[in-house]
C-alpha positions as a Markdown table, in Angstrom:
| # | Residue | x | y | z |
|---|---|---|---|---|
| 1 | Unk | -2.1 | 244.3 | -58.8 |
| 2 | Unk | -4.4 | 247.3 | -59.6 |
| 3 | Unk | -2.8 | 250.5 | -60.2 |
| 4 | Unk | -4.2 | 253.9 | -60.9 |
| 5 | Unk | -2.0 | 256.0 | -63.4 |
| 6 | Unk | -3.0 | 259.1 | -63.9 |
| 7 | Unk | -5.4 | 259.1 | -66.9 |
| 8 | Unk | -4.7 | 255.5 | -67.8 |
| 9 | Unk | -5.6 | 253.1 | -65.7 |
| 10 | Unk | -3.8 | 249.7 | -66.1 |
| 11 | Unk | -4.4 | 246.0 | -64.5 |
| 12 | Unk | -0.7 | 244.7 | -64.2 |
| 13 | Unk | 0.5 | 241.3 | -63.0 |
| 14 | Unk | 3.2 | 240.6 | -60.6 |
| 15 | Unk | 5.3 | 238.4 | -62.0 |
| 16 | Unk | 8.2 | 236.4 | -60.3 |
| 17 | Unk | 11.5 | 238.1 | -61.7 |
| 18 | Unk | 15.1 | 235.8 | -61.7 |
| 19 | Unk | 18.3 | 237.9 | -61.0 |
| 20 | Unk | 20.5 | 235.7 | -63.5 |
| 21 | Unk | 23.7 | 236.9 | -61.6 |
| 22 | Unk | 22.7 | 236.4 | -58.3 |
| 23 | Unk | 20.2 | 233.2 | -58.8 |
| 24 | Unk | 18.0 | 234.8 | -56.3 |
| 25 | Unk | 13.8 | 234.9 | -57.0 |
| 26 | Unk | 12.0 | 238.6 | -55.8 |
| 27 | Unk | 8.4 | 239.2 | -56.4 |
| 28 | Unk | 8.3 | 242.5 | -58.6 |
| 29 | Unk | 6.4 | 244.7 | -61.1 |
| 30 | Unk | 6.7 | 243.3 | -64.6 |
| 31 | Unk | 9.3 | 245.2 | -66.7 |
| 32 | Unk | 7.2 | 248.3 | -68.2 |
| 33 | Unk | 7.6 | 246.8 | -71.9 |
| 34 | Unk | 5.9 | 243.1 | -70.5 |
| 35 | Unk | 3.3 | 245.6 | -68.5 |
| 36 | Unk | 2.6 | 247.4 | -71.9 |
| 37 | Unk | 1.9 | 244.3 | -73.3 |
| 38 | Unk | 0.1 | 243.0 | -71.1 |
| 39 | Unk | -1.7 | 245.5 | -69.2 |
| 40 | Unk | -5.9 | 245.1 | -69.2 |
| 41 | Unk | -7.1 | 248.9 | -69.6 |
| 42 | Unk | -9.5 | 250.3 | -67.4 |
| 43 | Unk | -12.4 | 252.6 | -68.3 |
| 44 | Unk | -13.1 | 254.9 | -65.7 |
| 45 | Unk | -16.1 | 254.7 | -63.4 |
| 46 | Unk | -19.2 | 256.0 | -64.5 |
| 47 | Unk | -23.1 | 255.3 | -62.8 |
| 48 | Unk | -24.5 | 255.2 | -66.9 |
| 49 | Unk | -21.7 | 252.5 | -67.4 |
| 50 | Unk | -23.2 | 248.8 | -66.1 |
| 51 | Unk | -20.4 | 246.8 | -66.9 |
| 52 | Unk | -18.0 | 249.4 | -64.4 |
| 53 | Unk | -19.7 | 250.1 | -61.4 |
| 54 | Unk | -17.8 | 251.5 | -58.4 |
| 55 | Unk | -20.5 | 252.5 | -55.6 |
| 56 | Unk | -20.1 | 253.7 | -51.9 |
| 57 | Unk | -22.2 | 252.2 | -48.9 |
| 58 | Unk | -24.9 | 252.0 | -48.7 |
| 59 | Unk | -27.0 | 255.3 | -47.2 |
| 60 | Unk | -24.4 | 256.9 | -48.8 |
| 61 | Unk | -27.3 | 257.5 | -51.9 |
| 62 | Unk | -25.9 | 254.9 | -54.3 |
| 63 | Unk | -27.5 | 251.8 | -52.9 |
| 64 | Unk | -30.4 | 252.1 | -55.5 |
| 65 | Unk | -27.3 | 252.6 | -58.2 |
| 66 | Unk | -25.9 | 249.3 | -56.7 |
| 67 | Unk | -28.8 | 247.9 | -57.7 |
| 68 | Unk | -29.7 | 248.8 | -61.2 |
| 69 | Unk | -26.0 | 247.6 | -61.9 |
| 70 | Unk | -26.3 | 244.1 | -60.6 |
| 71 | Unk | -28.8 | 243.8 | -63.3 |
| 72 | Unk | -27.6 | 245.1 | -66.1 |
| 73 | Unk | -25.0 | 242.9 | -68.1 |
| 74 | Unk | -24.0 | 245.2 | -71.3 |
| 75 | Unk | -21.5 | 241.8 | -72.2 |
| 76 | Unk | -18.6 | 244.9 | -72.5 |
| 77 | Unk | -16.4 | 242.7 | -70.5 |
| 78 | Unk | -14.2 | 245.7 | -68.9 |
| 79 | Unk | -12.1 | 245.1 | -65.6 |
| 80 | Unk | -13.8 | 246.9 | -62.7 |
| 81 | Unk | -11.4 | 248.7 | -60.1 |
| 82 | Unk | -11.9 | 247.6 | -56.5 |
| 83 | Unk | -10.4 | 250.6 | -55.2 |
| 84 | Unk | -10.1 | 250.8 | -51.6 |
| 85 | Unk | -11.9 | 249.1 | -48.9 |
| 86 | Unk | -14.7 | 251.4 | -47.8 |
| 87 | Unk | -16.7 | 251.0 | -51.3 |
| 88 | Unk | -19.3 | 248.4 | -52.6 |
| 89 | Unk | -18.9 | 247.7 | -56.2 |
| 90 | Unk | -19.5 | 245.3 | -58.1 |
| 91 | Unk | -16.5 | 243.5 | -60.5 |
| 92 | Unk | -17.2 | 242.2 | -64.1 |
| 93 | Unk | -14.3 | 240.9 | -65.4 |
| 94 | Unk | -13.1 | 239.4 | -69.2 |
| 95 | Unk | -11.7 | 241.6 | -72.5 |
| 96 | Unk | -13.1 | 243.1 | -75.3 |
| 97 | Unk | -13.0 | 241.4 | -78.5 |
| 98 | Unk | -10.3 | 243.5 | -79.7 |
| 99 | Unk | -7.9 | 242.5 | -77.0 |
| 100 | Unk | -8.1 | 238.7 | -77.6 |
| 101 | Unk | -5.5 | 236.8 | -78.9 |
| 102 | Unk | -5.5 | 236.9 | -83.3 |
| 103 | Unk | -7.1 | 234.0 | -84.1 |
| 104 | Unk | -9.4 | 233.2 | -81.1 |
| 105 | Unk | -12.1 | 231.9 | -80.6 |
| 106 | Unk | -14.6 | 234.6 | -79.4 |
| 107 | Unk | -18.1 | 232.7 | -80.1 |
| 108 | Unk | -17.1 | 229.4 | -77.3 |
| 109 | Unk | -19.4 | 229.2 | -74.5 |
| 110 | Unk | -18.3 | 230.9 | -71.4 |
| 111 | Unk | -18.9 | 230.1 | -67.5 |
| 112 | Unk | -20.4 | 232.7 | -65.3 |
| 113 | Unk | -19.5 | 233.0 | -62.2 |
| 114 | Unk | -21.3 | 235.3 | -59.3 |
| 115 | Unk | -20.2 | 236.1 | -55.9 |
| 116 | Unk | -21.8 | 237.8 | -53.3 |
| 117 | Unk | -20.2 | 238.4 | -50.4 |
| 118 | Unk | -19.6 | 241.1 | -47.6 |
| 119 | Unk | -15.7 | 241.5 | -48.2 |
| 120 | Unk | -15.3 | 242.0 | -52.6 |
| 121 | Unk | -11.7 | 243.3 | -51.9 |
| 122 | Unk | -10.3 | 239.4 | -51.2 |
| 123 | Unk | -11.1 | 238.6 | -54.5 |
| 124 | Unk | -9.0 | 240.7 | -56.5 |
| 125 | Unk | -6.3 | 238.8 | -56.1 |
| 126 | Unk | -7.0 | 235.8 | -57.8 |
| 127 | Unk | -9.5 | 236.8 | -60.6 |
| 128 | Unk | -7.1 | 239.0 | -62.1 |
| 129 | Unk | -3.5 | 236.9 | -61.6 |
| 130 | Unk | -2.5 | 233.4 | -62.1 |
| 131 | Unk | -4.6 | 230.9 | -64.0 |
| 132 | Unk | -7.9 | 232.3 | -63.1 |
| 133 | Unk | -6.6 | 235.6 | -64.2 |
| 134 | Unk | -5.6 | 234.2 | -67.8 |
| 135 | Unk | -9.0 | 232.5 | -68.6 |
| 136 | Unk | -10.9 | 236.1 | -68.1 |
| 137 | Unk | -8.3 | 237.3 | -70.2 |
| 138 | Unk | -9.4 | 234.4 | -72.8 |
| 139 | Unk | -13.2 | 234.8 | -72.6 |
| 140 | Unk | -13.2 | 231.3 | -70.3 |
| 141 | Unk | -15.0 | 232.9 | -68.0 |
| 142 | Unk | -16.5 | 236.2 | -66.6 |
| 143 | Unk | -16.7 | 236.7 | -62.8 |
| 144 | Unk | -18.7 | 239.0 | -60.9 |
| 145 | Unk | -18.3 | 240.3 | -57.1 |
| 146 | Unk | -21.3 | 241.5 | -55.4 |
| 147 | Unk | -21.4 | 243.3 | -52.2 |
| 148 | Unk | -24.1 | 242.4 | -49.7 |
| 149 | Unk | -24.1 | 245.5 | -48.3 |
| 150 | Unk | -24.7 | 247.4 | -51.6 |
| 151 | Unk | -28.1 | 245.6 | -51.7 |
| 152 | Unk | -28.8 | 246.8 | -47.8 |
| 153 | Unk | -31.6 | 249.5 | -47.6 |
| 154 | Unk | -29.3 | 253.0 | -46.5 |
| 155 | Unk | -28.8 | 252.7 | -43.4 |
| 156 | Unk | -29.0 | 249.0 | -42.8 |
| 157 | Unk | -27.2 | 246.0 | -41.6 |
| 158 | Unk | -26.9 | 243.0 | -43.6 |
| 159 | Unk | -26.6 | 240.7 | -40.5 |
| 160 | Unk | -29.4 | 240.9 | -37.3 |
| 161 | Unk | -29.3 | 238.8 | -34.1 |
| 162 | Unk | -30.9 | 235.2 | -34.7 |
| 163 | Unk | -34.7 | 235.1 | -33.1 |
| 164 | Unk | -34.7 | 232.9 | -30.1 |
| 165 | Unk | -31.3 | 234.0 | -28.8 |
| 166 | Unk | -27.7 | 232.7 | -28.8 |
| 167 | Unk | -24.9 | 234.3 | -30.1 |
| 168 | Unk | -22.8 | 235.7 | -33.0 |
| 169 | Unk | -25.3 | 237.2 | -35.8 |
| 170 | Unk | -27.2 | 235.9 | -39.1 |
| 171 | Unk | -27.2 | 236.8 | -42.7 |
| 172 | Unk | -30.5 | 238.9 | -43.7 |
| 173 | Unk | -32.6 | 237.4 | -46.3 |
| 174 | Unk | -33.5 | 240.6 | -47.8 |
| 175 | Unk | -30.0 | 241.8 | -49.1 |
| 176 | Unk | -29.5 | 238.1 | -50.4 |
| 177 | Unk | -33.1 | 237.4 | -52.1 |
| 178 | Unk | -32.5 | 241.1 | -53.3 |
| 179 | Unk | -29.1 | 240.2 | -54.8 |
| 180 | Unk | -30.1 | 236.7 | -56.2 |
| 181 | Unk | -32.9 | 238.4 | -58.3 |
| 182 | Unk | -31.4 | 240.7 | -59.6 |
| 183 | Unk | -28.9 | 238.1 | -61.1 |
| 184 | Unk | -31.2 | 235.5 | -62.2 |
| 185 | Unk | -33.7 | 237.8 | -63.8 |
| 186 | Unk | -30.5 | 239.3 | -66.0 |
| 187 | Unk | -29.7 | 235.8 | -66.9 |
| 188 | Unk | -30.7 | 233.9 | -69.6 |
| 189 | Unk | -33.4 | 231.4 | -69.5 |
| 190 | Unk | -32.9 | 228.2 | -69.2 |
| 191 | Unk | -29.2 | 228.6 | -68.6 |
| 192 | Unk | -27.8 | 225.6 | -66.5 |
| 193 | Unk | -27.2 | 226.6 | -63.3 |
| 194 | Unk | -26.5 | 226.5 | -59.8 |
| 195 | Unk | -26.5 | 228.5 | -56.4 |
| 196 | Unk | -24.3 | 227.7 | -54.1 |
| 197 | Unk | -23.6 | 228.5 | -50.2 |
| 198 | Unk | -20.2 | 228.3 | -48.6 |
| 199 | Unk | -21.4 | 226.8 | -45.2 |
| 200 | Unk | -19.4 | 224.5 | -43.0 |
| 201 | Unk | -22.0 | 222.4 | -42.2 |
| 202 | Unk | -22.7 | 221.4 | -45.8 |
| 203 | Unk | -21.4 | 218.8 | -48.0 |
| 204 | Unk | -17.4 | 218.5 | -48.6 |
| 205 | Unk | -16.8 | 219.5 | -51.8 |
| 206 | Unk | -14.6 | 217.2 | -53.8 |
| 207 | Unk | -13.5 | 217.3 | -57.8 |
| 208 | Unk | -16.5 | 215.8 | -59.3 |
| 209 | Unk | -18.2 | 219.0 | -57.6 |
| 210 | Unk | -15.6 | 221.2 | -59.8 |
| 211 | Unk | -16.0 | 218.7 | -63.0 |
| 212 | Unk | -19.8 | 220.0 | -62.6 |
| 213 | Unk | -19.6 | 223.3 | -61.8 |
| 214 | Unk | -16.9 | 223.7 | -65.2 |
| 215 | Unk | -19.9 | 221.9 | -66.8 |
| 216 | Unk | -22.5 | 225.1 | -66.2 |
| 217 | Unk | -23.0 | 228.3 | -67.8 |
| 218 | Unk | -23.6 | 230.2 | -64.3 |
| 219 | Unk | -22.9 | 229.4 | -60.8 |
| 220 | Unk | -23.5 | 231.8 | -57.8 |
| 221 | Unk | -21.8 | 231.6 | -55.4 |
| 222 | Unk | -22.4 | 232.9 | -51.4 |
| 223 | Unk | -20.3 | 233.4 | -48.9 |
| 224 | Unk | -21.9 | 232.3 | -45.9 |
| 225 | Unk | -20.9 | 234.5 | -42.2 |
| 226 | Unk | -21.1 | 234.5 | -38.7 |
| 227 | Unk | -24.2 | 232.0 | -37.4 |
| 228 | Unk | -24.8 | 231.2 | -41.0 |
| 229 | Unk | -27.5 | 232.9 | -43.2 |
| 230 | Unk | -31.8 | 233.3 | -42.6 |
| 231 | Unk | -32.7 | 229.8 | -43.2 |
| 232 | Unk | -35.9 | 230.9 | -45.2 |
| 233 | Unk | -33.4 | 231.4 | -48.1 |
| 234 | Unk | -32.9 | 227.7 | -48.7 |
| 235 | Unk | -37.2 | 228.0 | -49.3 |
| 236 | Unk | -36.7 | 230.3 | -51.9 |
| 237 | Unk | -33.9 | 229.8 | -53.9 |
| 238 | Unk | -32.3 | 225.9 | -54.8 |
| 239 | Unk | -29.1 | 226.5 | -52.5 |
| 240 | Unk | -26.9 | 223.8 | -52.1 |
| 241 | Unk | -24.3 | 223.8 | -49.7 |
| 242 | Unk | -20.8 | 223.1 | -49.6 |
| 243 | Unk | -17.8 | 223.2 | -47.4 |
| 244 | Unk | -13.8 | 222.7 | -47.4 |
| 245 | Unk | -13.4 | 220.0 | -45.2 |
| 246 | Unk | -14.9 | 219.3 | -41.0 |
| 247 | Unk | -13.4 | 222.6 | -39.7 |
| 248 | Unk | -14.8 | 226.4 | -39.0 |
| 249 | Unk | -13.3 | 229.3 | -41.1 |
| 250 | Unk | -14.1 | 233.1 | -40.5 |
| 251 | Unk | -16.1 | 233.9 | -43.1 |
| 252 | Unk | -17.0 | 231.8 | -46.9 |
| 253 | Unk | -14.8 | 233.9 | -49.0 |
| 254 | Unk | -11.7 | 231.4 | -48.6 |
| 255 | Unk | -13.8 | 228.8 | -49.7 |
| 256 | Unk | -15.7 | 230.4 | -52.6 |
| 257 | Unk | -12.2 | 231.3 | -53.8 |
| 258 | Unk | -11.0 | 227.7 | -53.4 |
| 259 | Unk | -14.2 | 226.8 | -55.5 |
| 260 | Unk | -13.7 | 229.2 | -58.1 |
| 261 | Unk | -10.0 | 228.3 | -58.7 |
| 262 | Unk | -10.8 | 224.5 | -58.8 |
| 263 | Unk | -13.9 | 224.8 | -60.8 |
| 264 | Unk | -11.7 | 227.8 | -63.3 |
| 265 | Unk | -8.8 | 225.1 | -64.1 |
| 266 | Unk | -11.3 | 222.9 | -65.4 |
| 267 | Unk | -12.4 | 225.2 | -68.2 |
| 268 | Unk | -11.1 | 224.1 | -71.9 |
| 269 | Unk | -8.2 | 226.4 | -72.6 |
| 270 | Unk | -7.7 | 227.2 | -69.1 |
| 271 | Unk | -4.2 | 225.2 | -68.6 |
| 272 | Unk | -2.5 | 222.6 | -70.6 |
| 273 | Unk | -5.0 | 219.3 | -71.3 |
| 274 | Unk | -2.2 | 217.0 | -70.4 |
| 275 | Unk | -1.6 | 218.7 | -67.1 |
| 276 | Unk | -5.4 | 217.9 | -66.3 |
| 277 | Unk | -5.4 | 214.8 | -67.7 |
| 278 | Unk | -2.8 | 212.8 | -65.3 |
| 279 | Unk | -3.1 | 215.0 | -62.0 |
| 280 | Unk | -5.1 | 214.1 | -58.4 |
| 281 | Unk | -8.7 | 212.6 | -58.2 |
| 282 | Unk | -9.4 | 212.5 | -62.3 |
| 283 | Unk | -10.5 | 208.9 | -61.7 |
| 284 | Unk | -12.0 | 208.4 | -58.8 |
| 285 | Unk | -9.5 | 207.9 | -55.6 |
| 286 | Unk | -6.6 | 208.9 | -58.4 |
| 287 | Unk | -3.7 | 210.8 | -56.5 |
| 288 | Unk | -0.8 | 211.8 | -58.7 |
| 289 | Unk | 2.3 | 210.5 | -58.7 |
| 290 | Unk | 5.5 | 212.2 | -56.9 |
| 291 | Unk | 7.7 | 214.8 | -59.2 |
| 292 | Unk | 11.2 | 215.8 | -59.2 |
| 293 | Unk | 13.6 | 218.4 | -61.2 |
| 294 | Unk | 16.9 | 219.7 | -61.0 |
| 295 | Unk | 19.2 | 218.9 | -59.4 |
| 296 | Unk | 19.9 | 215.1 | -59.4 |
| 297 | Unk | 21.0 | 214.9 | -55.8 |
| 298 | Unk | 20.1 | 217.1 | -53.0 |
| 299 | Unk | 21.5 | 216.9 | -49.6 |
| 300 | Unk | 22.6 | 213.0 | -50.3 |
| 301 | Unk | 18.9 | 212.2 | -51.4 |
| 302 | Unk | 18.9 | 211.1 | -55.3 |
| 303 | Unk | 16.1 | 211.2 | -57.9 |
| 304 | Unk | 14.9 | 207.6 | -58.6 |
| 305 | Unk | 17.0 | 206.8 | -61.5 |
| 306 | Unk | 14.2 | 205.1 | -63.3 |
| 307 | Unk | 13.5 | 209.4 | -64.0 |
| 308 | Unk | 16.6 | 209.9 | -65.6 |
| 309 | Unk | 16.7 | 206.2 | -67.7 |
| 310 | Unk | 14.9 | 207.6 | -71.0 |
| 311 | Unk | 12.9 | 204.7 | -70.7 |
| 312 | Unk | 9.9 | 206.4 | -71.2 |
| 313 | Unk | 8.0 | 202.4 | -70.8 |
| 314 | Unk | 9.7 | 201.8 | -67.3 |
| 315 | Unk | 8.7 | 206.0 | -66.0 |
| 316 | Unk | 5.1 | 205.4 | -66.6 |
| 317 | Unk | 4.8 | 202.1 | -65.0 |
| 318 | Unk | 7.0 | 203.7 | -61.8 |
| 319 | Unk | 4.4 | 206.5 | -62.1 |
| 320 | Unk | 1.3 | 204.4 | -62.0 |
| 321 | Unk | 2.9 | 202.5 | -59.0 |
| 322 | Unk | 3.8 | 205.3 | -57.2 |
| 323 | Unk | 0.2 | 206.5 | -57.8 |
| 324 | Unk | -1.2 | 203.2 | -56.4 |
| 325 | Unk | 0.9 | 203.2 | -53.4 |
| 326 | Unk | -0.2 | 207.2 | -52.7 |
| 327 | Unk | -4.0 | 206.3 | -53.3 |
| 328 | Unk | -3.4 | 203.4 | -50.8 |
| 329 | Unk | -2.0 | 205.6 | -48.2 |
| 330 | Unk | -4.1 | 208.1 | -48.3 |
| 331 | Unk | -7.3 | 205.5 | -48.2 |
| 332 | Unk | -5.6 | 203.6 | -45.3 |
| 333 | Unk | -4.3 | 207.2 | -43.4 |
């Protein structure tokens, strides 16, 4: 959660907090001594300041501020605010040098990630919690949120009525191709890369799309809206497309987030190797195997005592059958 305190702004996390007495789980603010520790400092807005950006509207005079900031990476790594919801800005997240761990390892490559989108303020949420949230923190990765509408000429919409008729609206292709450049011509040369729209007519993506997007040093990422976006885009740029599955959302934020989170995990350091290692679709049609915990019985329904054997020989060959059986299932469903 973001929170303003007066002259020292502070990132803090909210943490699930156990009431030992009463055994009961609340969502809370971390203990101010766990905050301290953990709190990502803020620097306060400032239009000379390109990795902290916070900009209004556009016609509002700081669309052409907007701008220069898209395009100029200062590799800082400060947390921007998104304060509000009337303001563009633009969000460049990751920690200074001094604020890494003792001992790590600031010179590893790191994954880029760019969003453009019309609603920065969904984001928030899960670049700075949660596992996404720690691998900024760690240098895995630096995500930034553009708004579309901060690339809009004042007084401009950044979606028009398709030509030919029919309904809902379509995604300009200045805003975008105005956005796009300015990130490709701050990024490195030769850097492997991809552009990617959320569109629900394009491909399903699966995990060997999130094995290749960990595999990049940038990926842009669009949310698609409405009737979709100016075709002429896909003649410009190499856009791929991708969506969540044969259904129609709202908007391509809930997908670009479900990318980024898939694509985040897979970053070395990001969670445990192990934990990658023997989970759902690692091998091709691989579905993991069913877990239990405490307690051992449940409403008159036991764990399978193989579990609680010690025989750690007999729990891997129950887990590779149950996995077989689950892949079977699912192939068959």
């Amino acid at each position: 959660m973001l929170e303003r305190i007066r002259g020292h702004p502070r990132l803090e996390q909210q943490v699930t907090d156990v009431d030992d007495r009463g055994n009961v789980a609340r969502i809370g603010l971390e203990r101010r001594k766990e905050g301290e520790r953990r709190a990502v400092a803020i620097l306060p807005a400032h239009e000379h300041d390109a990795a902290f950006v916070v900009r209004g509207r556009a016609g509002s005079g700081a669309g052409r501020l907007g701008e220069r900031a898209l395009g100029q990476g200062q590799g800082i790594g400060e947390v921007a605010a998104l304060e509000g919801c009337g303001g563009c800005r633009e969000r460049r997240t990751g920690l200074p040098s001094e604020t890494r761990e003792p001992g790590e390892d600031t010179h590893r490559s790191m994954l880029r990630i760019d969003v453009i989108t019309l609603f920065p303020e969904m984001f928030a949420p899960v670049i700075g919690l949660s596992i996404v949230g720690r691998a900024v923190e760690r240098g895995l990765v630096e995500v930034r949120v553009h708004d579309l509408v901060a690339a809009c000429e004042p007084g401009a919409r950044a979606d028009e009525r398709p030509y030919g008729g029919g309904p809902g609206m379509v995604l300009r292709i200045e805003p975008l191709a105005r956005t796009l450049d300015a990130i490709l011509s701050a990024a490195a040369p030769g850097e492997r890369r991809r552009i990617v729209l959320t569109a629900a007519a394009g491909t399903p993506f699966v995990q060997a799309d999130a094995q290749a997007f960990a595999a990049l040093e940038r990926l842009v990422v669009i949310c698609g809206h409405y009737e979709g976006i100016d075709e002429r885009l896909a003649d410009l740029y190499p856009v791929e497309s991708f969506s969540l599955g044969d259904f129609v959302l709202t908007g391509g934020e809930i997908p670009a987030l479900a990318f980024l989170d898939a694509t985040v995990r897979l970053l070395d350091g990001a969670i445990a190797e192990d934990s990658r290692s023997e989970e759902s679709f690692v091998a091709p049609g691989a579905i993991d195997y069913p877990s239990y915990t405490r307690p051992p019985t449940f409403r008159g329904i036991d764990v399978p005592a193989v579990l609680l054997s010690g025989d750690h020989r007999a729990i891997a060959e129950w887990r590779r059958e149950r996995s077989r059986a689950r892949a079977i299932a699912r192939k068959n469903a």
